[in-house]
Every structure is written in structure tokens, then in C-alpha cells.
C-alpha positions as CSV (number, residue, x, y, z in Angstrom):
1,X,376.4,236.0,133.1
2,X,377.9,238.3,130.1
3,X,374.6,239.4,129.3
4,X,373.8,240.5,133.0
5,X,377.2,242.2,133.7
6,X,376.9,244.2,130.0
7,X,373.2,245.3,131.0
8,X,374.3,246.0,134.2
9,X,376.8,248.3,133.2
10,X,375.0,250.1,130.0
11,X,373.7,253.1,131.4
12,X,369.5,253.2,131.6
13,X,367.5,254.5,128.8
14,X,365.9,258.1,128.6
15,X,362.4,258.0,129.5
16,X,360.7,259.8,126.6
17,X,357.3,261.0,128.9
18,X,360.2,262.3,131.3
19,X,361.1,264.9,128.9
20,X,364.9,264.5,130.6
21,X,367.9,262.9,129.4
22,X,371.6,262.8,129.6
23,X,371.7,265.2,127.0
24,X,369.3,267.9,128.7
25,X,371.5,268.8,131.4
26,X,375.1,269.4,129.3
27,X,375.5,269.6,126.0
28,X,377.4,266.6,124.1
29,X,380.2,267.1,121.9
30,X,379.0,266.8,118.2
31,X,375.6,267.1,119.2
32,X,373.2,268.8,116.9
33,X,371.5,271.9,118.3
34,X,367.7,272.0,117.8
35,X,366.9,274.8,115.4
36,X,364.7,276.9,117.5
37,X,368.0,276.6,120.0
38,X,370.0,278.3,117.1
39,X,366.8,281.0,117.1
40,X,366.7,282.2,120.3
41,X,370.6,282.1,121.3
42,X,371.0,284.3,117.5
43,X,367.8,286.7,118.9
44,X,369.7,287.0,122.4
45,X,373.2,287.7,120.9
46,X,371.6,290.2,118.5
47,X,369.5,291.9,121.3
48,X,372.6,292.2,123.3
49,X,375.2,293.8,120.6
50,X,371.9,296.1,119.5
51,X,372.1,297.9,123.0
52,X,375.7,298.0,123.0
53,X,375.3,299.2,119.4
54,X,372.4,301.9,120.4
55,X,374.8,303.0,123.6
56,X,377.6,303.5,121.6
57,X,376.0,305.8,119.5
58,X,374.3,308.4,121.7
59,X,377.5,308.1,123.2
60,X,379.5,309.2,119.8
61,X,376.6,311.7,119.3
62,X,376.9,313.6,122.3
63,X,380.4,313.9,122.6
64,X,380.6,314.7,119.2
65,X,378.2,317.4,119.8
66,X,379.6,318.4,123.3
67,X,383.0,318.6,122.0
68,X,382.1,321.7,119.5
69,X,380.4,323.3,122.4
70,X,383.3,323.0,124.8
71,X,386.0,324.2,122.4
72,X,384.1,327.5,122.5
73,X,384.1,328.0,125.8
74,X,385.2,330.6,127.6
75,X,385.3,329.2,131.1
76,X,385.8,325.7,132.6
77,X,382.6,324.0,131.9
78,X,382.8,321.5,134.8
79,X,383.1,324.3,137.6
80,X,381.5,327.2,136.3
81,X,378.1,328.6,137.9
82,X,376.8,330.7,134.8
83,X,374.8,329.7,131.7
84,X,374.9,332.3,128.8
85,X,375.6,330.5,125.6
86,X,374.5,333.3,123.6
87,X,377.2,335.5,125.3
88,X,380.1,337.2,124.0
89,X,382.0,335.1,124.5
90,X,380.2,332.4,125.1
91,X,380.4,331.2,128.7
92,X,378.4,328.2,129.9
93,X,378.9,326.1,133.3
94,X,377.2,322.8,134.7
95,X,378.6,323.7,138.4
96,X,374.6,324.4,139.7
97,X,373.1,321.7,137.7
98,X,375.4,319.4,139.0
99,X,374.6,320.4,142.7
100,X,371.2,320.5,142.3
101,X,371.1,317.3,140.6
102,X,373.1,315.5,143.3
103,X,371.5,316.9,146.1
104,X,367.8,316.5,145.2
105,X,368.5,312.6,144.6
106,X,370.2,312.3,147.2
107,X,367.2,314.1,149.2
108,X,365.1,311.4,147.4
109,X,366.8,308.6,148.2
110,X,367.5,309.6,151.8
111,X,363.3,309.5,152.0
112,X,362.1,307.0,150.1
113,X,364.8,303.9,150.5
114,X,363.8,303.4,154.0
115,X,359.5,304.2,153.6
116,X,360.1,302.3,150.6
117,X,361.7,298.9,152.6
118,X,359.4,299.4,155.5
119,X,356.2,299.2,153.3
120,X,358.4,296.5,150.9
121,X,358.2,294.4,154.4
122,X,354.8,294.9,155.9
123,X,353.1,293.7,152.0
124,X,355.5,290.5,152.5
125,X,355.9,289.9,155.4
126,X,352.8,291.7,158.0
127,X,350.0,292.6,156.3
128,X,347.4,290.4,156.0
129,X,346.6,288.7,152.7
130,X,343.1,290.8,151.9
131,X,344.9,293.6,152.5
132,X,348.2,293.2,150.9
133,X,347.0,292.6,147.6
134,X,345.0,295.8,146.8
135,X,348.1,297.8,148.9
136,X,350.0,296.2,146.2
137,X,347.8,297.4,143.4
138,X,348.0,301.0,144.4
139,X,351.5,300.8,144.8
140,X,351.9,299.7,140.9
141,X,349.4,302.1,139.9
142,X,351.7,304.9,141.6
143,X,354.1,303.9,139.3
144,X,352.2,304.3,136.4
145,X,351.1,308.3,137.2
146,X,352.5,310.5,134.2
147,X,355.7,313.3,135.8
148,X,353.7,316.0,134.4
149,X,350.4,314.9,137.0
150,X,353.5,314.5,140.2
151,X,354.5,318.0,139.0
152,X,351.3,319.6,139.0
153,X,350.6,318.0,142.5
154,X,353.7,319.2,144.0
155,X,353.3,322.6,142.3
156,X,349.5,323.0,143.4
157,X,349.8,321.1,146.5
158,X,353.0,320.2,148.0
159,X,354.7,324.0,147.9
160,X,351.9,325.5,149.7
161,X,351.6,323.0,152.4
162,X,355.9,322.7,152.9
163,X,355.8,326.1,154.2
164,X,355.3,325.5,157.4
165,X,357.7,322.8,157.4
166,X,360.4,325.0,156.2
167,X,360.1,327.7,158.2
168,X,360.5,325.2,161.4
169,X,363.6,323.8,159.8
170,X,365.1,326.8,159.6
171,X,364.3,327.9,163.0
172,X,365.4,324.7,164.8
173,X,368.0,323.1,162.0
174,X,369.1,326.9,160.4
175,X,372.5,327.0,162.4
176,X,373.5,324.2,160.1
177,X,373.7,326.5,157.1
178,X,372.0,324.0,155.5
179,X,368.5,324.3,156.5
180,X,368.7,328.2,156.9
181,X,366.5,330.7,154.7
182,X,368.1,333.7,153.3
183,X,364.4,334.9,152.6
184,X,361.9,333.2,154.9
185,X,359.0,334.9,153.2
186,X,359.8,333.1,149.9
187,X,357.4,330.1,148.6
188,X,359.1,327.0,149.0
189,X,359.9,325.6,145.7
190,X,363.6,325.0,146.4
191,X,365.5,322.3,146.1
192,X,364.1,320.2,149.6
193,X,361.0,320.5,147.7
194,X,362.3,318.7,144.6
195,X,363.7,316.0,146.5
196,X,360.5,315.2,148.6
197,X,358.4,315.3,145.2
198,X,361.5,312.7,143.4
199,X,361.0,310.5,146.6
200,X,357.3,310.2,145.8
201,X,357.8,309.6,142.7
202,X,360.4,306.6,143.0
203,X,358.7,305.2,146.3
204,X,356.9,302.7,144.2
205,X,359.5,301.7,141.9
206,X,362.1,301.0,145.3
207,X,358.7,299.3,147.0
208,X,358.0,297.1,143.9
209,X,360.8,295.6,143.4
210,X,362.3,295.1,146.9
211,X,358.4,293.7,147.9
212,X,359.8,290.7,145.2
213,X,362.8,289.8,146.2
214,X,361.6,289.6,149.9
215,X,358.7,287.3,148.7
216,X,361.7,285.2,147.0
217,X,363.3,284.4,150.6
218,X,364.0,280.7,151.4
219,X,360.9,280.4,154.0
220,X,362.9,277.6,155.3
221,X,365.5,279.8,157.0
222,X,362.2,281.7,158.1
223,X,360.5,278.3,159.2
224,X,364.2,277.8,161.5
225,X,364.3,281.2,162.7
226,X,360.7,281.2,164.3
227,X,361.3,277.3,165.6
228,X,364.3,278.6,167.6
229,X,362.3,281.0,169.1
230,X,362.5,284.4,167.4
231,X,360.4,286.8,167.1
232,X,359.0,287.8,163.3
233,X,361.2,291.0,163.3
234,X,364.3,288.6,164.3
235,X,363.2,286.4,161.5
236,X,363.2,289.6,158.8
237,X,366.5,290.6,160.2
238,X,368.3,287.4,159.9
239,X,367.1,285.7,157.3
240,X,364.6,288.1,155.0
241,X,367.1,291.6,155.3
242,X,370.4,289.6,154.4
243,X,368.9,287.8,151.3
244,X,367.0,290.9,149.9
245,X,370.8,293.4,150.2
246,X,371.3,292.6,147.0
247,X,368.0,293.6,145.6
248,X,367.3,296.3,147.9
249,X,371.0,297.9,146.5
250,X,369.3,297.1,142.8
251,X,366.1,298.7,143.6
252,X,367.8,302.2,145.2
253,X,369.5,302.3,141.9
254,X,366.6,301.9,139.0
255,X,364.8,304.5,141.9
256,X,368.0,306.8,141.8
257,X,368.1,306.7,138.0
258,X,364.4,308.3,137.3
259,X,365.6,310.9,140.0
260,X,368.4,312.2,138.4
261,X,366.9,312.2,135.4
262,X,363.7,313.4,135.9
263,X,362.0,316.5,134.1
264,X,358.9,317.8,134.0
265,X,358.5,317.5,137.6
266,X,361.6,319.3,138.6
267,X,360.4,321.9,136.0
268,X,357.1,322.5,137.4
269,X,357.7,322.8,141.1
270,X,361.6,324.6,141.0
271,X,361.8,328.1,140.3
272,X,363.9,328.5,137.8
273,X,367.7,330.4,138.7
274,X,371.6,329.6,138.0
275,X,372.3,330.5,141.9
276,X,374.5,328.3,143.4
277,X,373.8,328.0,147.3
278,X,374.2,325.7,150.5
279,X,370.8,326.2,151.3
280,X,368.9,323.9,150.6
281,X,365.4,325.2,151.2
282,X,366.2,328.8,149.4
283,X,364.1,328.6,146.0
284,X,366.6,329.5,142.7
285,X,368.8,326.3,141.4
286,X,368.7,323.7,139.2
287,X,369.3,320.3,137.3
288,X,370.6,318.4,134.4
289,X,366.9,317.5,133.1
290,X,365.3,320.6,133.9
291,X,367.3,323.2,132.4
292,X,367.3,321.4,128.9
293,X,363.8,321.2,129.0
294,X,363.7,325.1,129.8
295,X,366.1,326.7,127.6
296,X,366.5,323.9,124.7
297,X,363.2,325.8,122.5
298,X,365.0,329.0,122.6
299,X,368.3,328.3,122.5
300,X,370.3,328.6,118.9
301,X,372.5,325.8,117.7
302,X,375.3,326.7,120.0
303,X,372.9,326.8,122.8
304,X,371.4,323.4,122.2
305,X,375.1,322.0,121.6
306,X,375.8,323.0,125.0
307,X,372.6,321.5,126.7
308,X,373.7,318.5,124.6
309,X,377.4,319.1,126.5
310,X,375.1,318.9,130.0
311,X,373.8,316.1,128.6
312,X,376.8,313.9,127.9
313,X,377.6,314.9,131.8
314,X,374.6,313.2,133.0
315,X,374.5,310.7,130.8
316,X,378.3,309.8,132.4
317,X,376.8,310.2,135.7
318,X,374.2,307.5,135.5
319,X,376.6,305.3,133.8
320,X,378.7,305.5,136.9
321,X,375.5,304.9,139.8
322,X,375.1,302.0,137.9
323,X,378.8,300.9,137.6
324,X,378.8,301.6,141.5
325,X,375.9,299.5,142.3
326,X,377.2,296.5,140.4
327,X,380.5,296.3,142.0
328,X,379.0,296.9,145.9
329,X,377.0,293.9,144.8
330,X,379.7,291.8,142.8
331,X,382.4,292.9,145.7
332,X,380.4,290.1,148.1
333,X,380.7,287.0,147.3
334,X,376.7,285.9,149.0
335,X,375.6,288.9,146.8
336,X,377.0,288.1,143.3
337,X,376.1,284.4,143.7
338,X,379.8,282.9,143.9
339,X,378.9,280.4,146.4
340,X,376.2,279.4,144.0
């Protein structure tokens, strides 16, 4: 009888072809770690302190570099709208980059988030399988198109053929202020131009990205949905659309991100100007990315310090749409996975 209670109470042995043990879920006390544990946790700390390392420092170097550029200064950098660094004095504002910069990513976003979920939903979730998969292939391939091609496109292509658009906006919309043309005869290669050309260009990213995490749904809350009766738009709206927020929120960003920092599109299509102006579809403006890659070849060492000052500004910026998206996401508990 001793023998039966003890085996009945020692706990039964690991199966080796299992590959599972006690030990595989929680770490024991005293236990030795497996060397190639020791590996990769070392390579993951390392990877991690690196960036922080390699943040750090272009932080350090811009400021420094912003900070001698700013101490010369002859007006407020943050609220200025001129740009003569070679001046005397030296005067030097990011007040039109910053508007420019703003509005034509918000412009972007305003287009492609929506265009962006709507195809996002008709790949997962409508189209059939033949044709979802090579819609899917184009979509990455968009992604993978050079700025410089998107710039020549909208430069060649997309001006020419918005003029007509902008010339109804301003006659229907131009009591707004915003939509009307000081010079109706001028091409459009204004700022509504940039942020239809930025909201091409992050369509696919936003598309990619929220396509997976609507393909990552529980299909059993889909399954429930349809058995109760509801129709497949009911079942995306209640069960796909609440689960995908998240991702949706985290896809808007990385999409936001290549807007406001994008280059050699905004430099191809905008005309070039330090005019700040409500209207939207007047050409003459400008952002963070484009004037340094104007002015940075001929500007002197003060000049470049203070592109490097416009620099640090978007550099904060980002920093900040990213903070923001993390905290509307970690603000809900369903979202930041506390009911986990």
C-alpha cells in the first residue's frame, strides 16, 4: 500500500519524444540555462541597448549642432516664416516647413487610411482567393517603387491631370479659404498635390499591414457572428474592425512616418517657396525633408547647421506620432493586451 500511495503521489515523468516538461513552461530556481539560451537573450539585450545607443546619439548630434545654429539667430526659430542663413544677421525660421509638413501628412492620411482599410478588407475578407493573391502581390510591389520614380510620376503625370480638379475645388469649396486659388492659372504643384502623391505612396504600407492583422481575427467570433444571422459586413464590423484598431492605429503610423519624412518626392512635384499660406492648392511652400535636400549642397557650415536645427525639429516630431500612437493603444485595456 506504501508503494501505491508514494507512486501515486510522485508526479509523472517528462516524456522525452514530447519535447515538454515541467521545466519548459517556468523556469526552476537553480536551474541551469542552456547555452544557446544565454546566446540569444545576450544578442537581444545587446540589439536593444545598440538602438537606444544609436538614438541617443543622433540625438546628442543634432542638438549639439542645432544649438550653435540657434544661438545665432536673429529671430525665433520655431515661428519665423523666412530662411536666409547667409543673412546679415542670420535669420532662419521652420514656421512654413512646419505647416507644410503637417498639412500634407495629414492630406495623406486623410486619403489613404480609409482606401487603405477598404482594400485591407476586400483581400481578407471579399475577394476571392485567385484574385486576392496577385492583388496582394502588386500591393507589395507598390511598396517597393523607389520616391524618386513616385516623384517623377506625380511631376510628369499627376500635376497635369490635378488641374482640373483644382480649379473645381476652388470654384465650389473656394469660400472656405482653404480650397481658394489666389492664381487659378498656376500649375498645381502645391501642397494638395504633395499630399495626394504621400497618400500613394504609403497606401501600401497602411494596406499591408492592416491586410495581416485582419487575416489574424479569431474566425470563431466570425463563425458566431454569421450563425446568428449577420450579414458579412455585420461580421467585419463586430468582430474583424474591433480586433484589427490596434493594428490599424499601428499601420496609420509607420504610413504617417514615411510622409513626414519623405524627400525626393516632395522635392520633385512642389515648387519650391518660403510663402506661408491657408491655401492649400496655391503652389509655393514647403517641408522638413525637402528643403534640406534643396539648400543643404549650397549652404555653408552655418547653413547646414541650421538645416540640421530643422532637422532635430522633425526628428522630435516623429518621436512624438509615435509616442501618441502607443498610448491611444496602451490607454485600452483590449488594445494593449491587459486582459490577456
Amino acid at each position: 500500500m506504501e508503494t501505491t500511495s508514494t507512486s501515486a503521489q510522485a508526479p509523472p515523468p517528462a516524456d522525452p519524444a514530447d519535447g515538454r516538461s515541467a521545466t519548459a513552461t517556468a523556469p526552476v530556481k537553480g536551474k541551469a540555462v542552456r547555452p544557446g539560451d544565454k546566446v540569444f537573450r545576450g544578442l537581444s539585450r545587446g540589439s536593444g541597448i545598440t538602438l537606444l545607443v544609436i538614438m541617443a546619439a543622433i540625438a546628442a548630434f543634432l542638438a549639439y549642432r542645432a544649438s550653435i545654429a540657434v544661438s545665432k539667430n536673429s529671430v525665433n526659430f520655431l515661428t519665423a516664416f523666412e530662411w536666409n542663413p547667409q543673412g546679415d544677421p542670420p535669420a532662419f525660421g521652420i514656421g512654413v516647413l512646419a505647416f507644410g509638413t503637417v498639412v500634407s501628412s495629414l492630406i495623406a492620411m486623410v486619403i489613404a487610411v480609409p482606401v487603405a482599410v477598404g482594400i485591407a478588407l476586400f483581400v481578407s475578407h471579399y475577394a476571392p482567393r485567385r484574385l486576392a493573391a496577385p492583388l496582394a502581390y502588386v500591393i507589395d510591389l507598390l511598396a517597393a517603387v523607389p520616391s524618386i520614380i513616385y516623384g517623377l510620376w506625380g511631376a510628369l503625370f499627376l500635376v497635369p491631370y490635378l488641374d482640373g480638379l483644382t480649379r473645381w475645388l476652388d470654384q465650389f469649396l473656394g469660400w472656405t479659404t482653404v480650397f481658394e486659388m489666389s492664381n487659378p492659372g498656376s500649375p498645381a504643384r502645391s501642397i494638395f498635390t504633395v499630399g495626394i502623391l504621400l497618400a500613394i505612396m504609403v497606401l501600401p504600407i497602411i494596406t499591408n499591414v492592416s491586410r495581416e492583422v485582419f487575416l489574424q481575427a479569431p474566425k470563431m467570433y466570425e463563425e458566431a457572428a454569421l450563425a446568428l444571422g449577420a450579414t458579412r459586413w455585420e461580421t467585419i464590423r463586430t468582430s474583424v474592425l474591433p480586433f484589427g484598431r490596434s493594428g490599424i492605429i499601428s499601420a496609420s503610423m509607420l504610413g504617417l512616418g514615411r510622409a513626414l519624412g519623405e524627400t525626393m518626392a516632395v522635392a520633385t512635384v512642389l515648387s519650391p517657396g518660403f510663402l506661408f499660406s491657408w491655401h492649400i492648392l496655391d503652389p509655393g511652400s514647403g517641408t522638413f525633408a525637402q528643403n534640406i535636400a534643396a539648400k543643404f549642397n549650397e549652404a555653408d557650415d552655418f547653413g547646414r547647421d541650421a538645416l540640421i536645427a530643422s532637422g532635430l525639429v522633425l526628428f522630435v516630431i516623429t518621436l512624438l506620432v509615435n509616442g501618441a500612437a502607443r498610448w491611444i493603444i496602451a490607454r485600452r485595456k483590449e488594445y494593449s493586451g491587459a486582459n490577456a
